[in-house]
PDB file of N, CA, C and O in Angstrom:
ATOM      1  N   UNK A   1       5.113  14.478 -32.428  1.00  0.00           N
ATOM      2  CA  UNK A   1       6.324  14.785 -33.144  1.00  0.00           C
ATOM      3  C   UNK A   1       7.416  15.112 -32.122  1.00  0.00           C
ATOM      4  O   UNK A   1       7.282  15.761 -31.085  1.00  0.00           O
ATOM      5  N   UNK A   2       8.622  14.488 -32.653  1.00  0.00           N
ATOM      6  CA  UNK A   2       9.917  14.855 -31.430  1.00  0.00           C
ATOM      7  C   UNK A   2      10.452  15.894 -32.075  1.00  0.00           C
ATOM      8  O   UNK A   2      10.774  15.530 -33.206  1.00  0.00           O
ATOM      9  N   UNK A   3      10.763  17.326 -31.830  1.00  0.00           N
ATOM     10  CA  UNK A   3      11.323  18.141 -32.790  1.00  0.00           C
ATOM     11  C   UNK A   3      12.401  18.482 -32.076  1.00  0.00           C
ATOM     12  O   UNK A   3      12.078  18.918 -30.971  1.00  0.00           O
ATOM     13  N   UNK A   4      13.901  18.448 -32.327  1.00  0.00           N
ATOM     14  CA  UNK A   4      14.981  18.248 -31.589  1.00  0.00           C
ATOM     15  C   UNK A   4      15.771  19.226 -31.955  1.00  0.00           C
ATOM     16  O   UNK A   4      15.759  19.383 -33.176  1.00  0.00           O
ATOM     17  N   UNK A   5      16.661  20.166 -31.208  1.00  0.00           N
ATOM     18  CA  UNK A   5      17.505  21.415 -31.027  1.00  0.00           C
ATOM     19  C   UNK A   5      18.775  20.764 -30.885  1.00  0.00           C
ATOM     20  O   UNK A   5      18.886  19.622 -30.440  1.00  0.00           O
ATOM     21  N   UNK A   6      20.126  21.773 -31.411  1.00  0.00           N
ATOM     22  CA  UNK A   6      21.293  21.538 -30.703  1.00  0.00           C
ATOM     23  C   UNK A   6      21.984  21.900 -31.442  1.00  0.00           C
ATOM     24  O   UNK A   6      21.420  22.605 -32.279  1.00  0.00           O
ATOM     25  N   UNK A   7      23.625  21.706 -31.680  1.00  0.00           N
ATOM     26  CA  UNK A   7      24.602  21.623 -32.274  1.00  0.00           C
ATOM     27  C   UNK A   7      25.427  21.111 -32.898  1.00  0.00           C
ATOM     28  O   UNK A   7      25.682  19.930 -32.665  1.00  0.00           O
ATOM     29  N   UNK A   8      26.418  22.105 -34.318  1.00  0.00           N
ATOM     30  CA  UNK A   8      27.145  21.394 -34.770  1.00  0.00           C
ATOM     31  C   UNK A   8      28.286  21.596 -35.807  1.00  0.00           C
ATOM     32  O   UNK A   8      28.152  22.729 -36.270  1.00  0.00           O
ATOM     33  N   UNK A   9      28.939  21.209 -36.147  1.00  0.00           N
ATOM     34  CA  UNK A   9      30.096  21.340 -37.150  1.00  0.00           C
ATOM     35  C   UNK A   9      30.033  20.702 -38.213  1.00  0.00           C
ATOM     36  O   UNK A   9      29.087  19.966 -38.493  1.00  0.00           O
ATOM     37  N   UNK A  10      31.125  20.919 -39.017  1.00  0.00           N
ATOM     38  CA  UNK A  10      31.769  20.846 -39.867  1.00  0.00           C
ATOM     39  C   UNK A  10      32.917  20.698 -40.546  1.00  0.00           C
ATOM     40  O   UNK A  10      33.301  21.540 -41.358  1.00  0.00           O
ATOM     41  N   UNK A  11      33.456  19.796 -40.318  1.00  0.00           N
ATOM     42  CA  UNK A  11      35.039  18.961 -39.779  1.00  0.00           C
ATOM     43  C   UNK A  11      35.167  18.170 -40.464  1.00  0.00           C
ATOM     44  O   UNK A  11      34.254  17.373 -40.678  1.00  0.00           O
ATOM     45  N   UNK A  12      36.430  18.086 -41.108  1.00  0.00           N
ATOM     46  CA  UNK A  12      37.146  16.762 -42.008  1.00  0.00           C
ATOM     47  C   UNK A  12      35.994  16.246 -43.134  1.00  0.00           C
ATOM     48  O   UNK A  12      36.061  15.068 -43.484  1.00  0.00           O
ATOM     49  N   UNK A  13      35.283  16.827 -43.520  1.00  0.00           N
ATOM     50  CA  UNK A  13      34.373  16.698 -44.911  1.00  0.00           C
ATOM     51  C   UNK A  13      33.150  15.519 -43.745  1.00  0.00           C
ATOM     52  O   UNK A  13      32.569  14.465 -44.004  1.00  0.00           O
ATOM     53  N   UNK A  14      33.203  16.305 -42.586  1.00  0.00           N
ATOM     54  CA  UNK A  14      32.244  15.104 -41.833  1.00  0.00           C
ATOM     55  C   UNK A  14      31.178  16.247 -40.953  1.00  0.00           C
ATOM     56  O   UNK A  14      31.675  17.209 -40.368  1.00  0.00           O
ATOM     57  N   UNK A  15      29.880  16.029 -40.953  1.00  0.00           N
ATOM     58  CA  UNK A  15      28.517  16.255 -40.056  1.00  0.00           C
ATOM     59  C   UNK A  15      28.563  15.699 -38.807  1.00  0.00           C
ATOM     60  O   UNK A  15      28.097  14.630 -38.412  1.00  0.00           O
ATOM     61  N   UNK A  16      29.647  17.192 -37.794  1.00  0.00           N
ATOM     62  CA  UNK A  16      29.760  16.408 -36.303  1.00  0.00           C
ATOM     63  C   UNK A  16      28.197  17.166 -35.167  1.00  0.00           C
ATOM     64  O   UNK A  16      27.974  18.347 -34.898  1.00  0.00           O
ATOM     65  N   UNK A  17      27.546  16.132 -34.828  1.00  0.00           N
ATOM     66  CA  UNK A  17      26.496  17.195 -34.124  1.00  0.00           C
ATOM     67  C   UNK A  17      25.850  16.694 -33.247  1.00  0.00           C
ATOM     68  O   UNK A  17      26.081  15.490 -33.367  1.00  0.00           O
ATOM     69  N   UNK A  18      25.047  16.859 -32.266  1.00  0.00           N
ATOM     70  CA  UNK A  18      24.280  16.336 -31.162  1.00  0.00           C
ATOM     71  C   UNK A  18      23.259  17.617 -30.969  1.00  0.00           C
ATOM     72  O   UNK A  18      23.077  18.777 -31.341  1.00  0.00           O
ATOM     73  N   UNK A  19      22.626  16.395 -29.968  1.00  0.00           N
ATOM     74  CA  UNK A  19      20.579  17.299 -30.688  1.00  0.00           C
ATOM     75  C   UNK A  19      20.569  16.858 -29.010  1.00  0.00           C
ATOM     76  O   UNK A  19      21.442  16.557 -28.196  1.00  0.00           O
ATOM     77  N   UNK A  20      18.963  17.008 -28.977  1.00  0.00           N
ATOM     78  CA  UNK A  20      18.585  17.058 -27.651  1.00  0.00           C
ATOM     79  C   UNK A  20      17.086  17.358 -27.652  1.00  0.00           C
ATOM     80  O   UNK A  20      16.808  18.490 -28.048  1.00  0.00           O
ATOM     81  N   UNK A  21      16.222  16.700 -27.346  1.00  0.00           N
ATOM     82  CA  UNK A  21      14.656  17.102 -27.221  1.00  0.00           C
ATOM     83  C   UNK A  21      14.311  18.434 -26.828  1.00  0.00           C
ATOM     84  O   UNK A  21      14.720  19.223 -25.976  1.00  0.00           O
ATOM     85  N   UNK A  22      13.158  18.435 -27.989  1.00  0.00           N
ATOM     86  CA  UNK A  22      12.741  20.374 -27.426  1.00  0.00           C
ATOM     87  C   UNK A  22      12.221  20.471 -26.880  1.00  0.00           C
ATOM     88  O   UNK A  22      12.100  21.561 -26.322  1.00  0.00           O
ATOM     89  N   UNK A  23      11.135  18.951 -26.438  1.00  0.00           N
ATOM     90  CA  UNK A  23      10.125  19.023 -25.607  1.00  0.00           C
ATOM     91  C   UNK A  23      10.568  19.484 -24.315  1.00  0.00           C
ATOM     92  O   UNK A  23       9.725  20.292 -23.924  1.00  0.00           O
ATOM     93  N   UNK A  24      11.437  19.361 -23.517  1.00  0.00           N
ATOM     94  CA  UNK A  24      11.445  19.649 -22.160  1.00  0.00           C
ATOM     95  C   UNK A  24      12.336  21.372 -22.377  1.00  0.00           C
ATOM     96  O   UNK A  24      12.919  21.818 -21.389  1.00  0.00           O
ATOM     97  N   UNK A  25      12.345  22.076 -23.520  1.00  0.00           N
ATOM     98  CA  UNK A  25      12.802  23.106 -23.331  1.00  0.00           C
ATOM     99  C   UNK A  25      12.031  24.772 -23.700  1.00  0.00           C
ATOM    100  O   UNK A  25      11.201  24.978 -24.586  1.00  0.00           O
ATOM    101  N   UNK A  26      12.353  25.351 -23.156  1.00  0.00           N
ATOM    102  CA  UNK A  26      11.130  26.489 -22.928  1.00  0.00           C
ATOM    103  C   UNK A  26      11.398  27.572 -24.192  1.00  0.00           C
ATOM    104  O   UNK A  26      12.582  27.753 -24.478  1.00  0.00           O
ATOM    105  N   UNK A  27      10.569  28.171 -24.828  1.00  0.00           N
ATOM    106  CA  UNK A  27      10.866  29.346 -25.516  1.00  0.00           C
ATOM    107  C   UNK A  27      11.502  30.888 -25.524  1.00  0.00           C
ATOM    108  O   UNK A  27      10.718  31.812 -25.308  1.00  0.00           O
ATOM    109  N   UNK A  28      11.979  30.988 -25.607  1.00  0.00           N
ATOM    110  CA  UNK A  28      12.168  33.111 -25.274  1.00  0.00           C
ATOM    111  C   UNK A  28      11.241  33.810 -25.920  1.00  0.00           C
ATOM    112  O   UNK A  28      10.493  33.420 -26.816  1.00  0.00           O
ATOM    113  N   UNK A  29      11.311  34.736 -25.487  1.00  0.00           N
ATOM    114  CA  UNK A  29      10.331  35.980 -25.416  1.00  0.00           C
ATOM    115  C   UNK A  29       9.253  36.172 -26.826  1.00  0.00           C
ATOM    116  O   UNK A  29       8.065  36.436 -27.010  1.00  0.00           O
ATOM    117  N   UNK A  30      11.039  35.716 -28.053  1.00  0.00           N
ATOM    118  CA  UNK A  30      10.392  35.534 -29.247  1.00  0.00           C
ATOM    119  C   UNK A  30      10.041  34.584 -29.936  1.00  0.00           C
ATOM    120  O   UNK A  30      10.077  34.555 -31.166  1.00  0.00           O
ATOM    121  N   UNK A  31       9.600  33.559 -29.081  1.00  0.00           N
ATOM    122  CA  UNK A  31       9.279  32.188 -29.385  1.00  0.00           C
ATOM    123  C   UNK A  31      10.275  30.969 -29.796  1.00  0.00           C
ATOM    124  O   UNK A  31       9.841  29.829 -29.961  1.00  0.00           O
ATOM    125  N   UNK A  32      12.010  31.396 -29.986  1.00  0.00           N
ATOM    126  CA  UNK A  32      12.481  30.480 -30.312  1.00  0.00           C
ATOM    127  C   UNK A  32      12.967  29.343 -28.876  1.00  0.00           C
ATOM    128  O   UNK A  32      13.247  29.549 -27.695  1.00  0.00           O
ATOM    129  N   UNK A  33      12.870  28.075 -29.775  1.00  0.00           N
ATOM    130  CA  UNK A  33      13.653  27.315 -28.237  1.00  0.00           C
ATOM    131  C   UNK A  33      15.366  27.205 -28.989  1.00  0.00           C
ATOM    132  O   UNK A  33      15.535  27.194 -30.209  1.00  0.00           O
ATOM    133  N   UNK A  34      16.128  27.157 -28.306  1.00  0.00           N
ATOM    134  CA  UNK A  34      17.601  26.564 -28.923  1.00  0.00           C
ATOM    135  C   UNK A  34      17.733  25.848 -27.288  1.00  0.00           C
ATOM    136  O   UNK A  34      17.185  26.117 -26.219  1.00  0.00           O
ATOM    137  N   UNK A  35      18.740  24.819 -27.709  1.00  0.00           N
ATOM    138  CA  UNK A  35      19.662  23.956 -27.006  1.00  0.00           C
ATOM    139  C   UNK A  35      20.387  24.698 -26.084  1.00  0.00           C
ATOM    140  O   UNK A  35      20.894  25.794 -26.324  1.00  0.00           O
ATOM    141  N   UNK A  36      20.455  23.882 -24.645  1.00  0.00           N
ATOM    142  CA  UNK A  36      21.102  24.309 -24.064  1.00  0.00           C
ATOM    143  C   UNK A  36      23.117  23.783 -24.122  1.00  0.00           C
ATOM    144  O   UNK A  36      24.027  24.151 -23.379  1.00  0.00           O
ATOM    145  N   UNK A  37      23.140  22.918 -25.210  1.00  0.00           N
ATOM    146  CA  UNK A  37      24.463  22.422 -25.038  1.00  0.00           C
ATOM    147  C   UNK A  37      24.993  23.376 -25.827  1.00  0.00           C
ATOM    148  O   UNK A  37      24.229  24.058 -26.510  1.00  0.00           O
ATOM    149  N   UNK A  38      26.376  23.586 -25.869  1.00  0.00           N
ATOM    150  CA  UNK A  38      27.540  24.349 -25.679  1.00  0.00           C
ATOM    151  C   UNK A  38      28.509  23.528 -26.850  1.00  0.00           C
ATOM    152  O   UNK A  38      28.784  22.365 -27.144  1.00  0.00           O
ATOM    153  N   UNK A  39      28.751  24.559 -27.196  1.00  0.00           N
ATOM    154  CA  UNK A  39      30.213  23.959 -28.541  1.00  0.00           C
ATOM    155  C   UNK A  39      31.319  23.893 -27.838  1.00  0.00           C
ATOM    156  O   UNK A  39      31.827  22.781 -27.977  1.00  0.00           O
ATOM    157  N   UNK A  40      32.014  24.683 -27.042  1.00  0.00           N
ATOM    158  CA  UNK A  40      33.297  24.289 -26.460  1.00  0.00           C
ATOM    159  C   UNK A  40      33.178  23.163 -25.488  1.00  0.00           C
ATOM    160  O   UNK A  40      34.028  22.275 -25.550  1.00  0.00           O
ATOM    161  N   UNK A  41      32.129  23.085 -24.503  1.00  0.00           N
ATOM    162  CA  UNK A  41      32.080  21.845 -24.077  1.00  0.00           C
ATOM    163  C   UNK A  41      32.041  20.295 -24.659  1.00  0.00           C
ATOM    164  O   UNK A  41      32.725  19.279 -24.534  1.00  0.00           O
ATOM    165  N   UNK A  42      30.927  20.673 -25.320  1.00  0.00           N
ATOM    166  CA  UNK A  42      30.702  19.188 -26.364  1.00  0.00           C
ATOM    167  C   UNK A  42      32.045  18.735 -27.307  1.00  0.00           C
ATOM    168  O   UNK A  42      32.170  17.535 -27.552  1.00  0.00           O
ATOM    169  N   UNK A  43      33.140  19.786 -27.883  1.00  0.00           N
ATOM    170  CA  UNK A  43      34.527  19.784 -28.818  1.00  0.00           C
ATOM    171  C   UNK A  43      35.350  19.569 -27.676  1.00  0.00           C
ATOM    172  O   UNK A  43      35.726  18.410 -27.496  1.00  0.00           O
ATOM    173  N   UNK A  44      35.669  20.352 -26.951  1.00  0.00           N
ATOM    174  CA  UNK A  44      37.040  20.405 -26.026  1.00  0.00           C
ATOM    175  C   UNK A  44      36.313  19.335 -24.607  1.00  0.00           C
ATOM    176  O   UNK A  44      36.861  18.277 -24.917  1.00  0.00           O
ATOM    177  N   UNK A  45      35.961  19.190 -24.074  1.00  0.00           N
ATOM    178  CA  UNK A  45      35.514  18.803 -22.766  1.00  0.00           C
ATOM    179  C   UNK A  45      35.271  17.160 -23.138  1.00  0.00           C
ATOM    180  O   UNK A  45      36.135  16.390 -22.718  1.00  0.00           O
ATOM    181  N   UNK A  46      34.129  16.586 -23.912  1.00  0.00           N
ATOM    182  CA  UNK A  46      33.485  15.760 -24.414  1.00  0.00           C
ATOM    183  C   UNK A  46      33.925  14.743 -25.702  1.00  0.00           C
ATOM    184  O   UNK A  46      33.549  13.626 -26.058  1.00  0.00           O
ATOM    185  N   UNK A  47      34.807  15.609 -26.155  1.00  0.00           N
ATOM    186  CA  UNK A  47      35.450  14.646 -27.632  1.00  0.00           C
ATOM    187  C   UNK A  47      34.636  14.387 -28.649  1.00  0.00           C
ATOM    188  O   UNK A  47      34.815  13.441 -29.416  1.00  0.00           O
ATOM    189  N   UNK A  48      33.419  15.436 -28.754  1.00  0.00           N
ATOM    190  CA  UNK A  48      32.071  14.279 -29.632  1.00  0.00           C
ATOM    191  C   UNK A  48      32.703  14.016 -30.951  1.00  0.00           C
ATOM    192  O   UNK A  48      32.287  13.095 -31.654  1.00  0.00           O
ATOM    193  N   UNK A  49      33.681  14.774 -31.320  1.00  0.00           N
ATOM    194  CA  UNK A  49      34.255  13.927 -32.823  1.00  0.00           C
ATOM    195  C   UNK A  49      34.597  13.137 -33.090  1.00  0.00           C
ATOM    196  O   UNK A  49      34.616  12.705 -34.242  1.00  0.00           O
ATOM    197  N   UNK A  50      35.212  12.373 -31.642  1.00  0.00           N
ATOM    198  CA  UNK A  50      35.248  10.991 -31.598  1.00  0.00           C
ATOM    199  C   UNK A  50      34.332  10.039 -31.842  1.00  0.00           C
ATOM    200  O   UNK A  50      34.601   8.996 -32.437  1.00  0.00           O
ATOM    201  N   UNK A  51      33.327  10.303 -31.450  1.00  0.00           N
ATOM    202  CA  UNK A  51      32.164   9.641 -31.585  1.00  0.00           C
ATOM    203  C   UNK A  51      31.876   9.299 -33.275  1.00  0.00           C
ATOM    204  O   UNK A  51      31.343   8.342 -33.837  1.00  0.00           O
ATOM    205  N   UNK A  52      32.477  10.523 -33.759  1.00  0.00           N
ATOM    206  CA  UNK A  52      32.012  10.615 -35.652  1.00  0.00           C
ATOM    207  C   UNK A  52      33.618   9.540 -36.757  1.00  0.00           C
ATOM    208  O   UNK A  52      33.711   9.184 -37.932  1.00  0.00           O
ATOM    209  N   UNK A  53      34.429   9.426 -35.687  1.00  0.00           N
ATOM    210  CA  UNK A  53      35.561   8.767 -36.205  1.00  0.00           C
ATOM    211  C   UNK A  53      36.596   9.839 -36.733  1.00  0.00           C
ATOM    212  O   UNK A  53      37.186   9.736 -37.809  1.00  0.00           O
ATOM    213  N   UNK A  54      36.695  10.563 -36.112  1.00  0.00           N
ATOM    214  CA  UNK A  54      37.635  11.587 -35.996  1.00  0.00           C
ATOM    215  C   UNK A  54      38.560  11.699 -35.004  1.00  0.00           C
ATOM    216  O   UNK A  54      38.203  11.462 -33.850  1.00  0.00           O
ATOM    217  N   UNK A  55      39.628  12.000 -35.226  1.00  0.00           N
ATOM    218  CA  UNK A  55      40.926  12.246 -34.146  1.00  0.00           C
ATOM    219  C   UNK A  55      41.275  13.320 -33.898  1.00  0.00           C
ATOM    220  O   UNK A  55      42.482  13.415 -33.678  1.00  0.00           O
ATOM    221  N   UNK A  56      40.403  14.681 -33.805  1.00  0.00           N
ATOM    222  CA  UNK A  56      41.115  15.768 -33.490  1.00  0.00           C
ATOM    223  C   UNK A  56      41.384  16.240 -32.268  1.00  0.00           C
ATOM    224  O   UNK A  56      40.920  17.264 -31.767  1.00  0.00           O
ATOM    225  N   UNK A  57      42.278  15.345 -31.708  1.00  0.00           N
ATOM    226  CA  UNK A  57      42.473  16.351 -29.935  1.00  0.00           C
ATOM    227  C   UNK A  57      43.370  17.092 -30.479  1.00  0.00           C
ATOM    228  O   UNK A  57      43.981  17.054 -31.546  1.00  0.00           O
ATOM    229  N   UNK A  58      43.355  17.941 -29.364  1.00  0.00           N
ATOM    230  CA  UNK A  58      44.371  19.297 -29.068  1.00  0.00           C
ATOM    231  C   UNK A  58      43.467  20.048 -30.719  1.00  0.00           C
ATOM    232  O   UNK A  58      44.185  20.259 -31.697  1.00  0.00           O
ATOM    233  N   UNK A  59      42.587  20.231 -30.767  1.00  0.00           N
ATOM    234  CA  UNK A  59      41.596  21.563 -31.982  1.00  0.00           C
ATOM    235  C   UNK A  59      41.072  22.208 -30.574  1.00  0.00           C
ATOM    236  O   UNK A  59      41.017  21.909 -29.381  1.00  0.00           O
ATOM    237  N   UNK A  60      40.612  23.611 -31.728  1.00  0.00           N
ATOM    238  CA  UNK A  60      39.424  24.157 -30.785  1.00  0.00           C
ATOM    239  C   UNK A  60      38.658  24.180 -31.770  1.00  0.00           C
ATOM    240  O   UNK A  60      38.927  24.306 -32.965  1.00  0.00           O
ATOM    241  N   UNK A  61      37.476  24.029 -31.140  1.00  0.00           N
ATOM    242  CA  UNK A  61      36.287  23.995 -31.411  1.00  0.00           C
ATOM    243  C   UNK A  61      35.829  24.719 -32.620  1.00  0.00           C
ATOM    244  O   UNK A  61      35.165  24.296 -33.566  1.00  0.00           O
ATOM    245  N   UNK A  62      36.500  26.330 -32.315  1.00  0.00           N
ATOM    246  CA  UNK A  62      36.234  27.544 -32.996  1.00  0.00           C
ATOM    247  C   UNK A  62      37.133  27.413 -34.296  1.00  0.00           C
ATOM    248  O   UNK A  62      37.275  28.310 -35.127  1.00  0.00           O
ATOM    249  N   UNK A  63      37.757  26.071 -34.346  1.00  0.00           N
ATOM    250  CA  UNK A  63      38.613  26.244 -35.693  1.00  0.00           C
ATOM    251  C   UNK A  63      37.679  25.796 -37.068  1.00  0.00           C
ATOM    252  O   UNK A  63      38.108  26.029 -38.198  1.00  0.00           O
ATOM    253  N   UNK A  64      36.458  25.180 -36.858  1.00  0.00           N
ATOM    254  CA  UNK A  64      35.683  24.504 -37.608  1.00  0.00           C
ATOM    255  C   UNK A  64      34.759  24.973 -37.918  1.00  0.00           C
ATOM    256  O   UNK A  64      34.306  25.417 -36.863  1.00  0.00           O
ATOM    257  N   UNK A  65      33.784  25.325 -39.046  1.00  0.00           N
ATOM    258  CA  UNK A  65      32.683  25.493 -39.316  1.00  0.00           C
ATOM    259  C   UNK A  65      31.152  25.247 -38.072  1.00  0.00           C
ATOM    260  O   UNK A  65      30.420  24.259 -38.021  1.00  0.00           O
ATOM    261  N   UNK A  66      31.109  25.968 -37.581  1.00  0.00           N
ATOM    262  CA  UNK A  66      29.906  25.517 -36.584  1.00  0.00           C
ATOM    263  C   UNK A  66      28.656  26.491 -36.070  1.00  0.00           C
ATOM    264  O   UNK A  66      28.720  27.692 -35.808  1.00  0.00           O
ATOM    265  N   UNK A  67      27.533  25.635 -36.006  1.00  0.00           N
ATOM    266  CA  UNK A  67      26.249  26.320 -36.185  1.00  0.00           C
ATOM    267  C   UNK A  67      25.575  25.707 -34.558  1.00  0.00           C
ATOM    268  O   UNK A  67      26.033  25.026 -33.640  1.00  0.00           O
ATOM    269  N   UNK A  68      24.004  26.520 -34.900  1.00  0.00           N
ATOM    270  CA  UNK A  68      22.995  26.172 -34.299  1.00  0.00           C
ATOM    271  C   UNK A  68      21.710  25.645 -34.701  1.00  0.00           C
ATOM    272  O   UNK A  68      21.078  26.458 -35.376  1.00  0.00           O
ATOM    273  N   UNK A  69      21.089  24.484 -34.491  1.00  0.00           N
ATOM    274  CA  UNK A  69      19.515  24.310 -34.845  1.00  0.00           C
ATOM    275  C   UNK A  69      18.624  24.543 -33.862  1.00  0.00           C
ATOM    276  O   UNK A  69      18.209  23.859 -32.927  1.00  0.00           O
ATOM    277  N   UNK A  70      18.442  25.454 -34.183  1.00  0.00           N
ATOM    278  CA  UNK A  70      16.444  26.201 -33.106  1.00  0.00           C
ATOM    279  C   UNK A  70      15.459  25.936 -33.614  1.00  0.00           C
ATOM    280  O   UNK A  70      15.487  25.542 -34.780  1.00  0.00           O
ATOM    281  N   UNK A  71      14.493  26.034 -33.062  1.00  0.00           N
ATOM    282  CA  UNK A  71      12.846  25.755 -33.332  1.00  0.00           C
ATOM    283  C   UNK A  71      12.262  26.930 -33.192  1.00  0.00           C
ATOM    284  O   UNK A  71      12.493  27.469 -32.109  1.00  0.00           O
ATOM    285  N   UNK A  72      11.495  27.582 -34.017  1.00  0.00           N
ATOM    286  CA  UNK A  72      10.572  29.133 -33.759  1.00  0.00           C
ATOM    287  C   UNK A  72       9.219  28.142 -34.176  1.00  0.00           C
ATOM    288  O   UNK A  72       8.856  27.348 -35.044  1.00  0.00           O
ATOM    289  N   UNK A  73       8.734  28.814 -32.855  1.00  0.00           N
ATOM    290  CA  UNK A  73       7.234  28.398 -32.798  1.00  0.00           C
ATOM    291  C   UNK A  73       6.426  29.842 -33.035  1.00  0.00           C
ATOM    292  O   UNK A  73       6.650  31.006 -32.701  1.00  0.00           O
ATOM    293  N   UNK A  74       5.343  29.146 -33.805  1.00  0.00           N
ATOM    294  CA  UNK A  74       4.766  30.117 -34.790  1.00  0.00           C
ATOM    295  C   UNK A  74       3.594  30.348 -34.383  1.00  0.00           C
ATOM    296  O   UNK A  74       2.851  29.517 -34.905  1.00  0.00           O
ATOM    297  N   UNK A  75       2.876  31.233 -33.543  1.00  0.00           N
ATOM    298  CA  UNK A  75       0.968  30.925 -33.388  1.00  0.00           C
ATOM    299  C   UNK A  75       0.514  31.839 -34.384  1.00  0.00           C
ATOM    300  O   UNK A  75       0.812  33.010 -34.620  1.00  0.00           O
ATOM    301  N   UNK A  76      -0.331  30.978 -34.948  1.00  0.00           N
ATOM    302  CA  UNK A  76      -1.001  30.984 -36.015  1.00  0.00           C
ATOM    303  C   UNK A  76      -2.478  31.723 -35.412  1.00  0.00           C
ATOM    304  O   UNK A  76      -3.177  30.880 -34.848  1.00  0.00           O
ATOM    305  N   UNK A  77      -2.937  32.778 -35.417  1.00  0.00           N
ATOM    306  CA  UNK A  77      -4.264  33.125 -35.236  1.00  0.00           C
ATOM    307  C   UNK A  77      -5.797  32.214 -35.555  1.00  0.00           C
ATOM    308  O   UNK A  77      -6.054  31.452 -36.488  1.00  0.00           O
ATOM    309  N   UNK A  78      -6.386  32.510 -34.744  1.00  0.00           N
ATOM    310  CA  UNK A  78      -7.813  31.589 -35.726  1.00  0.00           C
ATOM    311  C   UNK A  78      -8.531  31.930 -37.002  1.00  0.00           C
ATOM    312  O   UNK A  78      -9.436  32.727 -36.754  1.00  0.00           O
ATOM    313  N   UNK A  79      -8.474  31.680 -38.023  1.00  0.00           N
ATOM    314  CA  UNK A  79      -9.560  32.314 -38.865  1.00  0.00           C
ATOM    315  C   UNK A  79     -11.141  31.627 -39.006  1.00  0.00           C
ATOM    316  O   UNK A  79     -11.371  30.419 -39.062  1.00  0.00           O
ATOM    317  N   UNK A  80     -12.104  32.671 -39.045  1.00  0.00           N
ATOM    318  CA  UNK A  80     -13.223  31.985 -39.105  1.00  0.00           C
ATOM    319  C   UNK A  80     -13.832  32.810 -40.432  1.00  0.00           C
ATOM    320  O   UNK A  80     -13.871  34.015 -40.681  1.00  0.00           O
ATOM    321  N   UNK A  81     -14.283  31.656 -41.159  1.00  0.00           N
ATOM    322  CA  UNK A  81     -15.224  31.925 -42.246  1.00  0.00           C
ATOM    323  C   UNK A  81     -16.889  31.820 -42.037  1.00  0.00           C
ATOM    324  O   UNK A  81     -17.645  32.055 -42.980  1.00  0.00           O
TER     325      UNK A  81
END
């Protein structure tokens, strides 16, 4: 299974976002992995709304609806019957 982390918005009635494999990324303390990419980079630096058919230069980032997708990994104990 590829289970994929990252970021994203919510812009012009449009799903702007980019992911990134979890496999090569490590957990914290409390088991979650999140993405290492960045919302102001990926909006201001990168243009990814362009990518979605959007024209918003000169926005910030922070003007839009925007989240994170993480992975919490769960260990499950053994049970024996």
């Amino acid at each position: 299974m590829n289970n994929k982390v990252g970021i994203f918005w919510f812009a012009e009635n449009t799903l702007v976002f980019k992911a990134q494999s979890a496999i090569d990324l490590k957990p914290d303390q409390l088991g979650f992995i999140d993405s290492t990419l960045q919302h102001q980079v990926e909006w201001e630096d990168n243009n990814i709304y362009q990518l979605f058919g959007l024209m918003l230069d000169n926005t910030d980032y922070y003007n839009f609806p925007r989240g994170r997708v993480f992975l919490m990994l769960i260990k499950i104990p053994h049970t024996y019957i």
